[in-house]
C-alpha positions in Angstrom: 17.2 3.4 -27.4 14.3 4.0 -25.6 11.5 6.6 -26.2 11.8 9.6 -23.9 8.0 10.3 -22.3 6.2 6.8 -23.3 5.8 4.7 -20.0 5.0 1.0 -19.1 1.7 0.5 -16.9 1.5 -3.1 -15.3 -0.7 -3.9 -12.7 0.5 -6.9 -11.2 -2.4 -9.5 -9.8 -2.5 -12.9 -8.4 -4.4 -14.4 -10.7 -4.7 -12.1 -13.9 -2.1 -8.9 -15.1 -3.2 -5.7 -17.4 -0.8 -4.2 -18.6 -0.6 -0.9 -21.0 1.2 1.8 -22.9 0.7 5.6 -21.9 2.0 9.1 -22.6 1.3 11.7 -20.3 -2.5 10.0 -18.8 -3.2 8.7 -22.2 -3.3 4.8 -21.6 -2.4 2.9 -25.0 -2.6 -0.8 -26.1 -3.7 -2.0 -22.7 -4.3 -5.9 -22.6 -4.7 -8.6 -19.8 -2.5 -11.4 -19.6 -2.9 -14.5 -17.6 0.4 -15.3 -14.8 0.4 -19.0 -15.4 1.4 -18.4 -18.9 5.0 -17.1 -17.6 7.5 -17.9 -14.9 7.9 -14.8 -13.6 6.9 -10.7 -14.2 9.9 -10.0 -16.4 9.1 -12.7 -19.0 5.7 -11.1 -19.2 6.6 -7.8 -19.0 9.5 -8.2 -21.7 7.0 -10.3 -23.7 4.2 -7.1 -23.7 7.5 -4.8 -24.6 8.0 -6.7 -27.7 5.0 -7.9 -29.1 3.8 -3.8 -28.6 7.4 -2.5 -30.3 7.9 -0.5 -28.0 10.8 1.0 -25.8 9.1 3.1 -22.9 12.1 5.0 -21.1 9.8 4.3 -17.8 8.1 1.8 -15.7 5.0 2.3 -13.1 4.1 -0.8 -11.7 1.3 -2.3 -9.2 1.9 -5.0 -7.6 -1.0 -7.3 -5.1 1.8 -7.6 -2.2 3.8 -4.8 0.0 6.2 -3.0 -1.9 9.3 -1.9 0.0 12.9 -0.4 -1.0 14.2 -3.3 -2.3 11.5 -4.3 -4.5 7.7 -6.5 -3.8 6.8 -9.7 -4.0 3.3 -11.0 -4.4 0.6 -12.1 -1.9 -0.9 -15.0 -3.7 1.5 -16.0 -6.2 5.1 -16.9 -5.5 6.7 -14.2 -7.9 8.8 -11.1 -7.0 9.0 -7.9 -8.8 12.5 -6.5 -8.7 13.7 -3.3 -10.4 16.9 -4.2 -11.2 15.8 -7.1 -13.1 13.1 -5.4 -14.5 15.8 -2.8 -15.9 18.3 -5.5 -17.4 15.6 -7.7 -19.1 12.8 -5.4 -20.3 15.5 -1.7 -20.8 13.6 0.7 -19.3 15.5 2.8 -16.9 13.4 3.4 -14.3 11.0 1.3 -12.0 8.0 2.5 -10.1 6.6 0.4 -7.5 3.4 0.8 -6.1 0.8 -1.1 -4.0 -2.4 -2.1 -5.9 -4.9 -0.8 -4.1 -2.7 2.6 -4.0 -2.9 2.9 -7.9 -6.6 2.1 -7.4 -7.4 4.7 -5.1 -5.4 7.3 -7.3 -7.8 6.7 -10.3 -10.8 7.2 -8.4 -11.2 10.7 -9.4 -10.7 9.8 -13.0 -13.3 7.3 -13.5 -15.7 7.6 -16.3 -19.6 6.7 -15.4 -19.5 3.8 -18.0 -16.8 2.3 -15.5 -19.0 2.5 -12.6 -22.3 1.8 -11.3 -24.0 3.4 -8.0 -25.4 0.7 -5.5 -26.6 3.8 -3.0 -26.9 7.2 -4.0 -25.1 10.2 -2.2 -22.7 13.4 -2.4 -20.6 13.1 -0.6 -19.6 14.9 2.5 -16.3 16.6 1.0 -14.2 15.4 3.4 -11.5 14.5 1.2 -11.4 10.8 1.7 -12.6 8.2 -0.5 -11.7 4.3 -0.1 -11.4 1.5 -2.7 -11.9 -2.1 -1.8 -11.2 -5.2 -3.6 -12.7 -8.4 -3.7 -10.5 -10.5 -6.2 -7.9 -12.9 -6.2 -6.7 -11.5 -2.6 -8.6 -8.6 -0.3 -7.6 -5.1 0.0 -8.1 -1.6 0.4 -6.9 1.5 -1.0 -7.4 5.0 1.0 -7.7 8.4 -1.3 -6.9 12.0 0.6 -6.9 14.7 -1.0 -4.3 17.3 -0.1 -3.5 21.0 -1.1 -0.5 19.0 -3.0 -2.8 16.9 -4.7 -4.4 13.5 -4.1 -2.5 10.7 -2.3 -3.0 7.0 -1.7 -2.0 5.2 1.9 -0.6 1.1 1.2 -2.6 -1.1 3.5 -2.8 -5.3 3.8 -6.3 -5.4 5.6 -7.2 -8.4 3.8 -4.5 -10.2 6.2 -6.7 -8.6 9.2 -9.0 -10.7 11.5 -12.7 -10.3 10.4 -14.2 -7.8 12.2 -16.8 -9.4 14.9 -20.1 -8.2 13.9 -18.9 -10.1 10.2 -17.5 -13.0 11.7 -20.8 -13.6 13.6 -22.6 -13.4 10.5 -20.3 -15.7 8.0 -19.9 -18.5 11.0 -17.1 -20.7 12.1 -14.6 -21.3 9.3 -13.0 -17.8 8.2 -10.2 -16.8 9.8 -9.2 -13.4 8.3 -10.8 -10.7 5.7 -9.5 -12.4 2.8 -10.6 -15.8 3.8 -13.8 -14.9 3.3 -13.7 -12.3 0.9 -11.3 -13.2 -1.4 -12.6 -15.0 -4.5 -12.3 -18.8 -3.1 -14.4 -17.7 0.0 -17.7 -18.0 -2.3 -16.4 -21.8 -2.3 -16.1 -22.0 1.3 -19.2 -19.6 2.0 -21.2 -22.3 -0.1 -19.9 -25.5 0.8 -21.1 -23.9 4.3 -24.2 -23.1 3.4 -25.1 -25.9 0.7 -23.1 -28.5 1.4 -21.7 -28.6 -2.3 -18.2 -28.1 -3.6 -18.6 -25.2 -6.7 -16.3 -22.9 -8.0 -17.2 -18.9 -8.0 -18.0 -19.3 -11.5 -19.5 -21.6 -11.5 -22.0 -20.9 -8.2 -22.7 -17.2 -10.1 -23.4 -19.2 -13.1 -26.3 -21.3 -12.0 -27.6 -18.5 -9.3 -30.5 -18.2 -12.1 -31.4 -21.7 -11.7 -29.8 -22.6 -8.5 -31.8 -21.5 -5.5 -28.4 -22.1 -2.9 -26.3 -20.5 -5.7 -28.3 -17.5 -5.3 -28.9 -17.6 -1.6 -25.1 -17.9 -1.7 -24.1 -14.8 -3.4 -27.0 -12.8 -1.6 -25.8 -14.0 2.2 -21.9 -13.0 0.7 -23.2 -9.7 -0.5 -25.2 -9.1 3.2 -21.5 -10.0 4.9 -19.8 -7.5 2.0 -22.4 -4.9 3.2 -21.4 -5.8 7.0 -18.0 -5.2 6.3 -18.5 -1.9 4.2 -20.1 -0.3 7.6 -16.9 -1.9 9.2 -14.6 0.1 6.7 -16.8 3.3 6.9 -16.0 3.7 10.5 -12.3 2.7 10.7 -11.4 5.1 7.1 -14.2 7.7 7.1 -14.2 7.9 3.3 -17.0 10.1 3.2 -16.6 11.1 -0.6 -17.2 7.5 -1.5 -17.0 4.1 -0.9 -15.7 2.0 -4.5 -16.7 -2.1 -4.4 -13.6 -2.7 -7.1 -12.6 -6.8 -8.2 -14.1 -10.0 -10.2 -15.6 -11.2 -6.7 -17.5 -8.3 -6.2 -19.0 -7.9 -9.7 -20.0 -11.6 -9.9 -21.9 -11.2 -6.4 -23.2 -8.1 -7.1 -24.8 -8.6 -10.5 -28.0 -9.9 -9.4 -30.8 -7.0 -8.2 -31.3 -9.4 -4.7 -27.4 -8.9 -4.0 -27.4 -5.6 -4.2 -30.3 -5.2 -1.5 -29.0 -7.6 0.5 -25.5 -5.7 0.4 -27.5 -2.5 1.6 -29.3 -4.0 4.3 -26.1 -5.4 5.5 -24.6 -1.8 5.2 -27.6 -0.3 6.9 -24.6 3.2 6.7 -24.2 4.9 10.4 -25.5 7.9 10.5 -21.9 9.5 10.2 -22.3 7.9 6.4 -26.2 9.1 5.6 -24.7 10.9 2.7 -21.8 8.7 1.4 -22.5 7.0 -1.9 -21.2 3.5 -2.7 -19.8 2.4 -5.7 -18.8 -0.7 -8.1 -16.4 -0.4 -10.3 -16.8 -2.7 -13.6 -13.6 -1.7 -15.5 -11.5 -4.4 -14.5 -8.2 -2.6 -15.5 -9.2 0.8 -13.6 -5.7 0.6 -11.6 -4.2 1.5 -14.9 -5.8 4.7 -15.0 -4.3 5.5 -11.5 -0.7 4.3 -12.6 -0.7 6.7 -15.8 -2.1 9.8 -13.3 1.3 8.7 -10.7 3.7 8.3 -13.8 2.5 11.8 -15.4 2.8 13.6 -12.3 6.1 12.2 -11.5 9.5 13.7 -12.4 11.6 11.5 -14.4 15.2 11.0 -12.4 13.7 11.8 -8.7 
């Protein structure tokens, strides 16, 4: 039987899953697995369900793909999370689906300090909007309004977009879309560009100590980054904040030459003179959005 008020959190990714525990918004016994260790989302789900001995009554899921009616399926992995199948293999009896990027946005508010760090200071206009992007396995953002109701998240799939021009100009021939570029194998392609060598993210942030290209790499991504964060600023408006979320993000931004070249790229319109911009380190931070939707939520609507 399962227990009445304990939910499952999994957020979904192309390369990497967390996946937690939580009753009411207290997250529980969160770990991170990696996909290529299971055929599919119900093997790992079921295996998180039993290794935890647990039987959560409910399901709030993130997935990195669209999520429609009948279910979501993945943008860089060939897997597809359906409810149904989620109910008959794992038992719980009921399935949230959510985009990514929406359960990101959600936790915004919620955030701790120890899970961020501020690249430019600000307060934020109080219009109500914050954005979330992510540079990871794929690209995308998440929008935050708040409402009288309470906050709300919009699903997008901008890393599918075109790059805008002014960041297309910059990065040169070669990218053909957000993601191509700022998804985590466009450090490769950015490099082999630049450098003429063939290195993997890692392995480029790795030797960016020791490396001169390695680190003119990751400060000429983190200039394009900036570029597109004035981009986003003036098609989303999210004067309460704009979050830098994802492992491609961190890894460019570690280094104190990134992180200028990222504002000098930025260089905010003056619409944005008071908008802070954020990086969040805690990998798993969607989960704190999913256990905010599954609290709020209504068990049986």
């Amino acid at each position: 039987m399962t227990e009445a008020g304990l939910v499952l959190l999994a957020d979904i990714g192309g390369t990497k899953s967390r996946i937690a525990l939580a009753r009411g918004a207290a997250i529980l016994a969160a770990q991170t697995w990696a996909n290529d260790d299971f055929d599919g989302p119900e093997a790992l789900i079921d295996t998180f369900v039993r290794q935890a001995g647990a039987r959560p009554s409910r399901a709030a899921i993130a997935v990195a793909g669209p999520v429609t009616g009948a279910g979501a399926r993945l943008t860089n992995r060939d897997w597809e999370i359906v409810p149904d199948r989620l109910r008959v293999r794992c038992g719980v009896e009921e399935v949230q689906l959510v985009n990514d990027l929406e359960a990101l946005a959600l936790a915004l508010p919620a955030l701790a300090a120890d899970q961020l760090i501020g690249l430019r200071p600000g307060e934020g206009s109080g219009n109500g909007q914050a954005l979330v992007a992510n540079f990871g396995t794929g690209f995308n953002v998440g929008l935050l309004r708040e409402t009288a109701a309470g906050p709300v998240a919009f699903a997008a799939e901008l890393g599918h977009a075109a790059l805008p021009t002014p960041v297309a100009a910059a990065a040169g021939d070669g990218f053909a879309t957000i993601e191509h570029l700022f998804a985590g194998p466009g450090l490769s392609r950015l490099h082999r560009a630049l450098a003429q060598a063939d290195l993997s993210p890692e392995a480029i942030s790795a030797a960016a100590d020791s490396d001169g290209a390695a680190a003119a790499s990751l400060d000429r991504m983190a200039h394009l980054i900036g570029l597109l964060a004035r981009e986003l600023v003036c098609s989303y408006l999210p004067l309460g904040g704009l979050y830098l979320a994802g492992s491609m993000a961190r890894a460019v931004l570690a280094r104190a030459s990134a992180r200028a070249a990222l504002l000098d790229g930025f260089a905010a319109p003056g619409l944005a003179e008071d908008m802070p911009l954020i990086l969040i380190t805690d990998d798993a931070a969607a989960l704190t959005g999913l256990a905010r939707l599954a609290a709020t939520r209504v068990p049986g609507q």
